[in-house]
C-alpha positions in Angstrom: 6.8 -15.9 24.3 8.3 -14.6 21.0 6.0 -12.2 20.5 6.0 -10.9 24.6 9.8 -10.5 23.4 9.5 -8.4 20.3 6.9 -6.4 22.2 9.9 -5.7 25.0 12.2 -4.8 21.7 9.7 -2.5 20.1 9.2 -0.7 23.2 12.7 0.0 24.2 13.2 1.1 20.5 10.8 3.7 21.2 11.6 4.2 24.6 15.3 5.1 23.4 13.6 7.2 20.4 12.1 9.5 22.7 15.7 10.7 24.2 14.9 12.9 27.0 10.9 12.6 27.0 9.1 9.4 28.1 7.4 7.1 25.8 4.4 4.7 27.9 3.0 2.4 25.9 3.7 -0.9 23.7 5.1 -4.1 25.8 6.2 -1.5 28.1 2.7 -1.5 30.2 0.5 -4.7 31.4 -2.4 -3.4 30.1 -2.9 -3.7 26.0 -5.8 -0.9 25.3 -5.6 1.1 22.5 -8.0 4.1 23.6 -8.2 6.7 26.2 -10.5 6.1 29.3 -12.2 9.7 30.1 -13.5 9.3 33.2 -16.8 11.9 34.6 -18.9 12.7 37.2 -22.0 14.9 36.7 -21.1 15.8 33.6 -17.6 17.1 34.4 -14.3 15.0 32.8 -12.3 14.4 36.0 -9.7 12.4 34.6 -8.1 10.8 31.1 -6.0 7.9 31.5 -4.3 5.9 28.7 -3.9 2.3 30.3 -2.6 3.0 34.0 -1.3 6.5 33.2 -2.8 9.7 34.4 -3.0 11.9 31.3 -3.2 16.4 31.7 -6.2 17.7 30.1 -8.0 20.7 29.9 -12.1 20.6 29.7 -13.8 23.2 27.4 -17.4 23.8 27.2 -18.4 24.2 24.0 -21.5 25.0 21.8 -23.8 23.0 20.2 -22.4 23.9 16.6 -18.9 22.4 17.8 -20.2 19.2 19.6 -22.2 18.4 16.5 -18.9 18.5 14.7 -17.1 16.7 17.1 -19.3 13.8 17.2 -19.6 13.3 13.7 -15.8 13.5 13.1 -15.8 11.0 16.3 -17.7 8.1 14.4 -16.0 9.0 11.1 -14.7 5.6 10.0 -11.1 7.5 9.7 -11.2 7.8 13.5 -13.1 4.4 14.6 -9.7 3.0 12.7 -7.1 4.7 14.7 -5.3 2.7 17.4 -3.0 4.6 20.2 0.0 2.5 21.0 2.0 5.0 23.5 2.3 8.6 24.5 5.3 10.4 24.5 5.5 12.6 27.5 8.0 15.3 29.4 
């Protein structure tokens, strides 16, 4: 219960922080993920979500220099650490 509580706090701290954007995300959502959900068919992203929101995106084809880069900075223990806990939005 105390910790549902701080969750509330924290959120409307942030909430307030964000002044005339919209922050989605801790103990303001039911869902408790920590990653973004990229969802495809036939090989083409047709949507990212972060819990239940829909996020914009933009898909780029790129060459096989660049998604050789990408994955290794994927699986890079720097980014297997990192945890999103909102998004700030207009």
């Amino acid at each position: 219960m105390l910790d549902r509580l701080k969750n509330k706090l924290r959120w409307k701290i942030k909430q307030a922080a964000a002044g005339d954007s919209q922050y989605y995300g801790d103990g303001g959502t039911i869902h408790d993920t920590a990653w973004l959900d990229v969802e495809t068919h036939c090989g083409t992203v047709v949507a990212v979500w972060f819990r239940c929101r829909a996020l914009p995106f933009q898909q780029t084809e790129v060459d096989g220099y660049r998604a050789t880069e990408m994955e290794s900075l994927t699986y890079s223990p720097e980014v297997r650490g990192i945890q999103i806990t909102g998004v700030e939005f207009k």
